[in-house]
N, C-alpha and C positions, 0 to 999 in steps of 0.2 A: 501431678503427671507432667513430664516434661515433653515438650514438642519439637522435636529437630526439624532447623530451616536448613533447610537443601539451594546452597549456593548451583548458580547457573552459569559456569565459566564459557567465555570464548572459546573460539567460535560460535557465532550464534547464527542460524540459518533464516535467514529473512525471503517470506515469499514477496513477490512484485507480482503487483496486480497492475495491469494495464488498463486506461480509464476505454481507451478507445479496442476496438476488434480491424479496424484497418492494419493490413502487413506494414502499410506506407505513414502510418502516424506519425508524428511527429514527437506523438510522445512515448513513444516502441525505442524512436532513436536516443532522448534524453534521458529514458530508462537504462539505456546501454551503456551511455555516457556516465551514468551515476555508479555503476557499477565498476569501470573503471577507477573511478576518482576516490571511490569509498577504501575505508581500512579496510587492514588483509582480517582482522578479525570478523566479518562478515563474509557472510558465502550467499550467492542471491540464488534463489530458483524460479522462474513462473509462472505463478498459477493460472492453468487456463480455464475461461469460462464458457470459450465459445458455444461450447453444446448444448449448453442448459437450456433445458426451455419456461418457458414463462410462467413467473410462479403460481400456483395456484392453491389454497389450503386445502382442495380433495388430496393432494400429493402428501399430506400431512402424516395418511396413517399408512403410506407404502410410498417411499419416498425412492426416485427413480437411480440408478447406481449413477447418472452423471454425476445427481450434486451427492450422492453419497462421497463419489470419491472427491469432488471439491472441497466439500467441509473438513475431508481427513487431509486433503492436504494444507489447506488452512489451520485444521488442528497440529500437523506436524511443525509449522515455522515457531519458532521463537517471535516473529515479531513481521508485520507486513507493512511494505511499504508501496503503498498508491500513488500511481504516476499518471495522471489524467487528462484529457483536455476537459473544458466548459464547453458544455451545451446548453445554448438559450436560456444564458444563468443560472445553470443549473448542471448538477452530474448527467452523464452520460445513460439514457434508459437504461441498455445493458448490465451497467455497474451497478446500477443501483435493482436489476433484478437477480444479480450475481451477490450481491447484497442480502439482500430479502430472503436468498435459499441458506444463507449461511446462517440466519437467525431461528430458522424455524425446524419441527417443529417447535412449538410452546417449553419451554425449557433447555433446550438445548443449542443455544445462540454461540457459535462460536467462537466470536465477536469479543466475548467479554475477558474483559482483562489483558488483551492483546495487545501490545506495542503495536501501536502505527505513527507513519511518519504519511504525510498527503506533500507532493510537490506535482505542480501542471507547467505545460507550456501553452501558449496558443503566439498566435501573429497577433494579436490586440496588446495595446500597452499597458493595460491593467494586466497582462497573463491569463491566469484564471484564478483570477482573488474570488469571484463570484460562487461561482461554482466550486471551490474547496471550502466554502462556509457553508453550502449546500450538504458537502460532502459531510463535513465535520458535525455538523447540525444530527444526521444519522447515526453518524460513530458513537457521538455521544449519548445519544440516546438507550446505543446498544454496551456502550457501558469501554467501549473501547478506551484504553489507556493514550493519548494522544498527545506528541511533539507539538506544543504548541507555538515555539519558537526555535531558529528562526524560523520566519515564514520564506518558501521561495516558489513566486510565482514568474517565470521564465517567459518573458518578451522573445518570442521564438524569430528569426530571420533566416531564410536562406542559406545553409553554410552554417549555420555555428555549431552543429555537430557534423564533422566529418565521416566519409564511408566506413573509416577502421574506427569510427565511436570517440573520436578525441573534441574536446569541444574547444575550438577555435579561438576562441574569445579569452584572455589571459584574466579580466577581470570575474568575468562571468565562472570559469572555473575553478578561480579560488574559494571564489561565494560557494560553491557548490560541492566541495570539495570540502570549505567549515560543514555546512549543513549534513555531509555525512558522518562526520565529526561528531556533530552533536547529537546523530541519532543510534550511532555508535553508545556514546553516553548515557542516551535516556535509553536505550533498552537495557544495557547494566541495570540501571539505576531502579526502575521498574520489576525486572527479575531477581531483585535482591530484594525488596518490598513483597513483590507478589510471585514466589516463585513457580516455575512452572511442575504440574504433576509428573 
């Protein structure tokens, strides 16, 4: 019996998760910026978490339409990409309960096989190196397919994304501008391996 692979052309529709729920994050703005900077063969949308409430497995056997409609639009991306700050070394409580709904019930993690790309900013000069090993630590566990090069953790300052989303900095978004590049790449690369239903 033969099996046809179902190639996954470009456009490919990538949801952005934001690490933070602040309007004023900082990483709201370097989400915007990335989106600029990314090929045209990507289209971004998204996905918000803010409503969900706090997971709990009674929700397990009547799960609330928030995260119903979260997981579907998680299930609808091609590929997600997480733009966060570090909290106290670690991700963001939110995220990681935005997390937790999209794995469960017990077989139904949405998580898996999923392209993701993880990039943070914070003012600290490590970025958030901490906190995306945190994050990744997760991902992997949930089986998620994961960019693990390059890495880019974003020394945030004052100004270096502009009000119209342009990032200021001519080194800083070149870097950032390969990094969509290669995530470009690794979600080809992924949806030709595992492609999607």
């Amino acid at each position: 019996m033969q099996i046809e692979i179902l190639q996954h052309e470009p456009p490919y529709r990538v949801g952005v998760i934001i690490g933070s729920l602040s309007k004023e994050s900082i990483n709201r703005r370097l989400a915007g910026a990335l989106q600029k900077l990314a090929p045209k063969e990507l289209e971004f949308f998204e996905i918000d978490y803010s409503r969900l409430p706090l997971y709990n497995r009674d929700f397990d056997a009547d799960y609330p339409p928030e995260a119903l409609e979260f997981k579907a639009q998680v299930r609808s991306a091609d590929a997600i990409l997480f733009v966060t700050p570090e909290y106290n070394r670690s991700l963001p409580g939110a995220l990681k309960n935005a997390i937790d709904w999209g794995s469960r019930p017990w077989g139904q993690n949405v998580w898996a096989d999923k392209p993701t790309g993880v990039v943070g900013a914070s003012p600290g000069q490590i970025g958030t190196a901490v906190g995306q090993q945190s994050l990744r630590a997760t991902l992997s566990f949930l089986n998620a397919r994961q960019m693990t090069s390059p890495e880019a953790y974003v020394s945030y300052s004052p100004g270096l994304v502009d009000d119209d989303g342009n990032v200021t900095v001519e080194a800083t978004a070149q870097f950032l501008s390969m990094v969509m590049e290669k995530f470009l790449e690794y979600i080809a690369r992924v949806l030709t391996v595992i492609p999607r239903p």
